[in-house]
Structure formats: structure tokens, C-alpha cells
N, C-alpha and C positions, 0 to 999 in steps of 0.2 A: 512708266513703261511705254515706247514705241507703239502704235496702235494706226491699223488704218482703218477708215469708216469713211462709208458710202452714204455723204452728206444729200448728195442728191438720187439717192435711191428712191424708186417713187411707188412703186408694185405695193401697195399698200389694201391689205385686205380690212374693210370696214367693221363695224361693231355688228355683231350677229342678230341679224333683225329675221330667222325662220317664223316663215309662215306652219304653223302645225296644222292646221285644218286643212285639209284634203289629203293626208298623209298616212297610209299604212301606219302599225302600231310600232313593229320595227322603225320604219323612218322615222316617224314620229319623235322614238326616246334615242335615237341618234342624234338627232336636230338638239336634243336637249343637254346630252351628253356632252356636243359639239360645244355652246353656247358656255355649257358651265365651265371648259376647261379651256376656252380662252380665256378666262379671267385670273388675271396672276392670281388674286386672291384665293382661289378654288384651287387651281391647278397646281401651283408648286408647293403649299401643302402637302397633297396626297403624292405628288411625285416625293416627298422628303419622306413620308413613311412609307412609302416601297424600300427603300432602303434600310429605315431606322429599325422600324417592327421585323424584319427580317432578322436583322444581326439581333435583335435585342432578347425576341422571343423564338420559342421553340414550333418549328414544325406546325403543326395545323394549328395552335393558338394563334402567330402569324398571321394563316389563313383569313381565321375567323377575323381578327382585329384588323384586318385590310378590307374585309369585307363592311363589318362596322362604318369605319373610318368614309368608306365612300358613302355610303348609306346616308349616315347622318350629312356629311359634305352636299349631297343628291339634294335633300330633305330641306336643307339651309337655302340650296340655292332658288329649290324653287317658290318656297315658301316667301322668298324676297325677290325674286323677279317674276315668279308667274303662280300668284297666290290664286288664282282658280284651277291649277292643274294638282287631280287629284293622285296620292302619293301614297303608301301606306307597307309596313312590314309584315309581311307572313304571322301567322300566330305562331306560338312557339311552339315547335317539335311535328310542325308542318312539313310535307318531304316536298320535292320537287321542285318548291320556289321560295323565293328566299323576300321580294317586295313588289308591290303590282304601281307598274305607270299607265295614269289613264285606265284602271281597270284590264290592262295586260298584265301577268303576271310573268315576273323574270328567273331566270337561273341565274344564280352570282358565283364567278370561280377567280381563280386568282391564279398568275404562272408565273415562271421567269421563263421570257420565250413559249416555243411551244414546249408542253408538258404533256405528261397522264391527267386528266381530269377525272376527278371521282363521280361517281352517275348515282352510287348506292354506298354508303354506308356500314353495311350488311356481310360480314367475310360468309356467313351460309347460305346467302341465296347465290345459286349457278345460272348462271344464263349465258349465253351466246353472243345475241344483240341485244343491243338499246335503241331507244327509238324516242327522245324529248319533246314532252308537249308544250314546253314553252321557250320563249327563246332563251339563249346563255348570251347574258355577260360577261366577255373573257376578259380579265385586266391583265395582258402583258407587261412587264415592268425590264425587260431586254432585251439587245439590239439581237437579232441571229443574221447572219453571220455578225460578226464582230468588225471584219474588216470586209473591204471592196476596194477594187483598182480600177480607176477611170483613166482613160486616154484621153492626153492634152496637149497641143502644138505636138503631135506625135509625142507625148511622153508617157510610160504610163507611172501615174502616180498613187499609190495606197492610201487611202484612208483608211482612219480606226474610229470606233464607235467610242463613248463614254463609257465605263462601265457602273459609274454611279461609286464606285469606291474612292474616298481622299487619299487612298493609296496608289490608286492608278498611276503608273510613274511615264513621265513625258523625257524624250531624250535633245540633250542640243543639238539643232538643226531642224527640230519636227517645229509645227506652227497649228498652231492652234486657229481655228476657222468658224468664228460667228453667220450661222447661216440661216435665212430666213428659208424654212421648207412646209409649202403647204401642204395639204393631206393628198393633194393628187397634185403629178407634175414636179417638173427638176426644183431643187435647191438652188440657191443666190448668194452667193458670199457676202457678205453686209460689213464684216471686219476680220480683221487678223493679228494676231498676236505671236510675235515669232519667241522662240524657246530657245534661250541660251546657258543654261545647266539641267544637268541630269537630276531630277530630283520627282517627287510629286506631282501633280496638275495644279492641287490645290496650293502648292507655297509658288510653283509657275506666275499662277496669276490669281487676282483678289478679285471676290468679287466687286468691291466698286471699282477696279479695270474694268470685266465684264458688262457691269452695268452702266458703266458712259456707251457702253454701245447697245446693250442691247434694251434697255429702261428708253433710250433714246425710240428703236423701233415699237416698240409695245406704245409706246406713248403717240405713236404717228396711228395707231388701231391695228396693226399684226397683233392678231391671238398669240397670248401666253405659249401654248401648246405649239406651235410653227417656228420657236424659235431655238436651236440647238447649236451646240459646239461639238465638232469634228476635232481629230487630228491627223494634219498631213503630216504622214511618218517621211521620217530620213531625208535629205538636202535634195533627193529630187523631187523637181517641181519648184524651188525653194522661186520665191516673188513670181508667179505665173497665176494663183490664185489669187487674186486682187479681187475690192469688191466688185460686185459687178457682173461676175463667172458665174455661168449655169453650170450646175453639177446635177449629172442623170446618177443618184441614188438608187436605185429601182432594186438594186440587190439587196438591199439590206430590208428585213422583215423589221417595222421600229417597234419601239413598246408604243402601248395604245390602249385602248379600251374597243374590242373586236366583240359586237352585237353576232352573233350566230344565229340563224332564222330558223324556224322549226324544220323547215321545209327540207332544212340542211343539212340536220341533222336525225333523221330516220335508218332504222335497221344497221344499224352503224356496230360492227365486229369488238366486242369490249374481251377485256384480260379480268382475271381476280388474283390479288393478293391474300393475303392474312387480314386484312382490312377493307377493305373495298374492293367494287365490280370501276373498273376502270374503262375510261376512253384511252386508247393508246398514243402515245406523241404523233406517229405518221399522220393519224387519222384527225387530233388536232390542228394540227399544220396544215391539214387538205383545207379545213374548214375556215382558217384562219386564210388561206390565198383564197378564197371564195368569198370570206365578207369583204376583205380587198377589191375585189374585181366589183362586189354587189353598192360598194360607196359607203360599206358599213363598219367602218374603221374610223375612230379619232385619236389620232397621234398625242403621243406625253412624251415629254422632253428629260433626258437625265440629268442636266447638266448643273441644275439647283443640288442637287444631292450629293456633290462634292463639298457643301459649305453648310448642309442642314450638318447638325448637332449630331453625336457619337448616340443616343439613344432617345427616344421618343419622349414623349410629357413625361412628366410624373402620374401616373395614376392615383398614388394617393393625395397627394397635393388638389386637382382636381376634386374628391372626396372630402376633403379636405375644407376646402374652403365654403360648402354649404352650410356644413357644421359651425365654423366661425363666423358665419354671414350672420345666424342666430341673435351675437352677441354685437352688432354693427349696429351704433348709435341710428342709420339712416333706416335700418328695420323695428327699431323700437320706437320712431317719430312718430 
């Protein structure tokens, strides 16, 4: 397949070397956040069960299993890169917070975009406001809006976000746009793949197409998480986006993991259901342009999760295998 790549692209963001000492507690598990989801290894993981554990399981099971999933992911990474940073899970059937970094303790929520976030549990208790003593964890897993139009040599051209589905359908004429985007500031085109039948994303292009371009960047030190696939819709614009092109993104809220600071969220107007005392989406959304603006956003990329696998691990398989480990010549030695 046709492919272009920006050999001598140089804007090269280095290996995450934060300083955490002198950092607020917020900054602090941002810097941390930050550092683990540059690592492909960390990162396209948990962006492959944003997707899996949704289609697989139901409703708040999801939830909880996305919450898990980072948990333990969190617990991994720092235990191997920064084994004196202290980590630890809520006891069970603690309210309020779900694991404490550094002895901060966190809210952990989970959305597609903004959402209602549950504050209580509880369909009998009424209340008005909520007011969080600790900060929230919000993991976004997509793009809002979906699409944006940039102006280029006067043209204005539409982009479309990933939706993370291998059914996403790509049409002949659109092109596909490897773009290096750091967490603040324009996008860089790095490669492009043009689209000549209507079909899929995913029979479009393979990941190893993909990955001679962007395995290529990752391996120059661009974080895992900065590196994303667009699509320019429809024949206009068609060869204009070459590598090389700044693209002002700014409209699109991306998926992310969005730190909310206490501060930010006080007295804050909640709804109830049959189920929970809710935060309402507007009020979401306000808080999510505010950890934006505060530097407390790290960007996750979709575009792995067109080629993770139709459902998540096996669970019992997992289960599974401690039980057989038992009977493993190397445990009886």
C-alpha cells in the first residue's frame, strides 16, 4: 500500500523524565499518569479494553472492570518504574475513593465523552449538591465532537475522529492521516494512507501498514498516547495534507484520562435517578474544559482498537491457569 512518511520529521518528544518532588498531589499523579501512557506497553492495552469490556460486558460491570483494568495497569507500572512511590486500593465497600497515590486518595470514573457521573450510589438519599473531597479520575475513551473542519490553502477540509469500532466504514477518496499530537498544541502529519474502496478502516489498512509508520515514530521517543489516526473525509483537500502539516485540532475534546481537582469540583448541581445521585453531563463537560485549560489532561489514542480482538481475556482461562500451575513440573522442583 502507498504510504507517505515524514523521514526527516524531527519534533521528537523524549522519554518522560518528571521531576515529582515539588509537585502538588494532583500534578504529582498526572506526571504519573502521563509517563505510564506513553509506554506502548501500558497504554494500548487499556485503550484495547475501552473498547472490548464495553461491547463484552454489561453496564456498570464494564464500569467496574475498566476501573480494575487501570488499577492494576497503575499498580504495574509503578511498581517497575518507581518502586518507592506509594500506591494502594480503598478497603472494600469504602465510599468516596476508590486508591490513594502518595497518600492522595482518588475518585475513579469511567465515560465515553462527557457523561453523568455517579457521586452516590444510593436512589434514597436526595440532595441538591455534591461537593468531592477528593480529586476524580475521569477516563474518557471518545472523541466529542466526532468530526472538525480546518481551513487549508483556503480550503476547508473535514476531519473525522476514530470511533474505536472495526466497523467504522472509510469511503474512496477519504485518507487516512498518521498524526503526531501532543497534549497541548497543533497536530503534525507524520503519514498518510489514501483510501481506495468503500469498506472498513480495519480491511482499509493493516496494522503492520500502520506500524512502518508509526512503530517507526514511537521508536524515535513520541509517547504511545500522541500518536493518532484521523480521517480526511471526501476528495477535498485530497494531497494537501502531506507530512509535515500543522493541524489546529483544538475542537475536538479527545479521550484521555482528565484528573478533576477538588477545588473544581464543589457545590456542584447533581440529578437522581432509580439508582444514583448523579453529576449531570453539562457539568461534566465544564470540568473536563477546566482540567484542559489547568494541564490536567493525558491524551489516549483510539486507533489500536480497531485491531484489539472482538472480546477481552478469557477470564477463566486466567483462573485457570493457577490451578494448572499446581501440577507444573517447575513448581514441584
Amino acid at each position: 500500500m502507498e504510504t507517505l512518511f515524514d523521514e526527516e520529521y524531527s519534533h521528537r518528544a523524549g522519554p518522560m523524565q518528571e521531576a515529582w518532588s515539588g509537585l502538588d498531589a494532583e500534578s504529582g499523579l498526572v506526571a504519573a499518569i502521563r509517563e505510564m501512557l506513553g509506554e506502548a506497553g501500558f497504554h494500548f492495552p487499556l485503550s484495547a479494553a475501552s473498547r472490548q469490556f464495553r461491547e463484552f460486558y454489561y453496564g456498570m460491570a464494564s464500569a467496574a472492570l475498566l476501573e480494575d483494568v487501570f488499577v492494576d495497569a497503575f499498580s504495574n507500572f509503578l511498581a517497575q518504574r518507581h518502586p518507592g512511590v506509594a500506591f494502594e486500593r480503598s478497603p472494600r465497600g469504602e465510599k468516596g475513593w476508590d486508591y490513594a497515590f502518595q497518600g492522595t486518595r482518588v475518585s475513579h470514573k469511567v465515560g465515553q465523552g462527557p457523561t453523568a457521573i455517579a457521586v452516590l450510589w444510593d436512589a434514597t438519599v436526595k440532595r441538591t449538591h455534591h461537593s468531592f473531597e477528593y480529586p476524580v479520575v475521569f477516563v474518557s475513551s471518545k472523541y466529542t465532537p466526532t468530526r472538525t473542519t480546518i481551513e487549508f490553502c483556503s480550503s476547508p477540509i473535514t476531519l473525522q475522529a476514530l470511533s474505536g469500532s472495526p466497523d467504522q466504514l472509510a469511503t474512496s477518496g477519504d485518507e487516512l492521516l498518521v498524526v503526531h499530537w501532543p497534549t497541548e498544541g497543533d497536530a503534525r502529519v507524520v503519514g498518510s494512507f489514501p483510501v481506495t474502496q468503500d469498506a472498513p478502516i480495519a480491511r482499509t489498512v493493516s496494522f503492520e501498514d500502520l506500524w512502518s509508520v508509526i512503530g517507526v515514530d514511537l521508536a524515535a521517543g513520541t509517547p504511545a498516547n500522541e500518536v493518532e489516526v484521523l480521517i480526511r473525509v471526501g476528495k477535498r483537500g485530497r494531497g494537501l495534507l502531506r507530512p509535515g502539516v500543522n493541524l489546529n485540532l483544538s475542537a475536538l475534546m479527545r479521550p484521555g484520562v482528565y484528573v478533576l481537582r477538588p477545588q473544581d469540583m464543589q457545590d456542584i448541581p447533581v440529578t437522581s435517578n432509580n439508582r444514583a445521585v448523579l453529576v449531570p453531563k453539562d457539568a461534566v463537560r465544564e470540568r473536563m474544559g477546566l482540567a484542559l485549560r489547568n494541564g490536567s489532561v493525558v491524551p489516549m489514542t483510539v486507533w489500536f482498537q480497531l485491531f484489539a480482538s472482538g472480546r477481552p481475556p478469557d477470564l477463566y482461562l486466567s483462573q485457570r491457569s493457577e490451578w494448572d500451575s499446581r501440577f507444573s513440573p517447575a513448581q514441584r522442583s
